[in-house]
C-alpha positions in Angstrom: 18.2 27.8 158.9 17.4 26.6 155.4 19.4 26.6 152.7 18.7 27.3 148.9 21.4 25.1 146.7 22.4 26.1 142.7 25.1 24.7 140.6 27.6 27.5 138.7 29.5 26.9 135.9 32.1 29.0 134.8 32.9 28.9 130.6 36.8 30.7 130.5 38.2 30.9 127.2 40.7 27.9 127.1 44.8 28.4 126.4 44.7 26.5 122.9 41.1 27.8 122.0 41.0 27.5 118.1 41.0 30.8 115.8 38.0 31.6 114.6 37.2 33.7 111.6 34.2 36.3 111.9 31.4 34.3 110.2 32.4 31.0 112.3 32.9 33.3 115.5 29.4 34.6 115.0 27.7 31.3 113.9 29.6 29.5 117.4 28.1 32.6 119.6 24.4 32.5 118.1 24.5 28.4 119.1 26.2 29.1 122.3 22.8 31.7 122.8 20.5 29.0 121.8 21.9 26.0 123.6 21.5 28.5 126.9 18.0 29.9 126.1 17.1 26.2 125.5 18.2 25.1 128.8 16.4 28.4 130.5 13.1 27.1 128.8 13.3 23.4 129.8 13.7 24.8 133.6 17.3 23.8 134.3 19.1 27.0 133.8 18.0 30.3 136.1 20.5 32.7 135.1 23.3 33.3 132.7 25.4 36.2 130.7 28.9 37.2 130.0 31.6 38.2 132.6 33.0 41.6 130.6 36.4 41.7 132.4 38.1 41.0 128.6 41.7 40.1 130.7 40.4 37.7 132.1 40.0 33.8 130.8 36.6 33.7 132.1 33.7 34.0 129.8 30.3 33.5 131.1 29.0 32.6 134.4 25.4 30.5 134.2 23.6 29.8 137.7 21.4 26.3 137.6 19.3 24.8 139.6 19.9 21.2 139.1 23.4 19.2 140.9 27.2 19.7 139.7 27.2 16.7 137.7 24.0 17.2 135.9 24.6 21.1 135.2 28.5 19.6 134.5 27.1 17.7 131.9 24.6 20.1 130.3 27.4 23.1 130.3 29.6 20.9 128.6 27.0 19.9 125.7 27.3 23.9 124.5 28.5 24.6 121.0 31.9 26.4 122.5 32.7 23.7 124.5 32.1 21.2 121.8 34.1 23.3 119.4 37.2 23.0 122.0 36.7 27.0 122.7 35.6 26.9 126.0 36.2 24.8 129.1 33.5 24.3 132.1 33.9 24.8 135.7 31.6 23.6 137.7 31.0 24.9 141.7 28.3 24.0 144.0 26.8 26.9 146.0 24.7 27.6 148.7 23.0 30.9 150.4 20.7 31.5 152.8 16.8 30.4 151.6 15.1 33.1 150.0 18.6 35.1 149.5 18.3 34.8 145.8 15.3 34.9 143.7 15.1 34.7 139.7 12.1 36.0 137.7 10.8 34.4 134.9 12.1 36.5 132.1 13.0 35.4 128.4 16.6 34.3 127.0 17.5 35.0 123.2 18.5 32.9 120.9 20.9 34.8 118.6 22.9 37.7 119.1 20.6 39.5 116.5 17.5 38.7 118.8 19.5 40.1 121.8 20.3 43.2 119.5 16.6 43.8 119.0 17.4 42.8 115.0 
């Protein structure tokens, strides 16, 4: 049997995550949406969104198709993580070939561009 292989990462909102006002909460989420849609475009990113379980540490959830240590390194180049907001983990995983398909669609960039603004 063959085997299809992706990389998730897994943002969670860390312990001693700095406050942010509304304007700098704002400006962090619109580059954390960019720094993702760029990495859809260049090819390395298939899938990503929020997790909306709000009791939960864990943010976001992205799937790539490049190795651990590559998608390790491009997850922790995003604004929240830079900022000290966010902290990355990263889990190979692997399903059955063909199991899991991604079509091309398009990421935003901002929240406004998600909000149709």
């Amino acid at each position: 049997m063959d085997f299809d292989r992706f990389t998730v990462a897994l943002l969670q909102l860390r312990p001693d995550a700095p406050e942010l006002d509304e304007a700098a909460a704002a400006a962090l989420q619109d580059a954390h949406m960019n720094h993702l849609a760029e990495l859809h475009e260049s090819g390395v990113l298939l899938a990503a969104g929020p997790l909306l379980d709000t009791d939960s540490p864990f943010r976001g959830l992205s799937i790539f198709r490049v190795g651990p240590a590559e998608a390790q390194a491009l997850a922790e180049r995003d604004p929240g993580v830079l900022a000290g907001r966010y902290s990355v983990t990263v889990l190979p995983w692997m399903v059955p070939g063909g199991a899991v398909t991604f079509s091309p669609t398009r990421f935003p960039h901002s929240a406004a561009e998600a909000a149709g603004d």
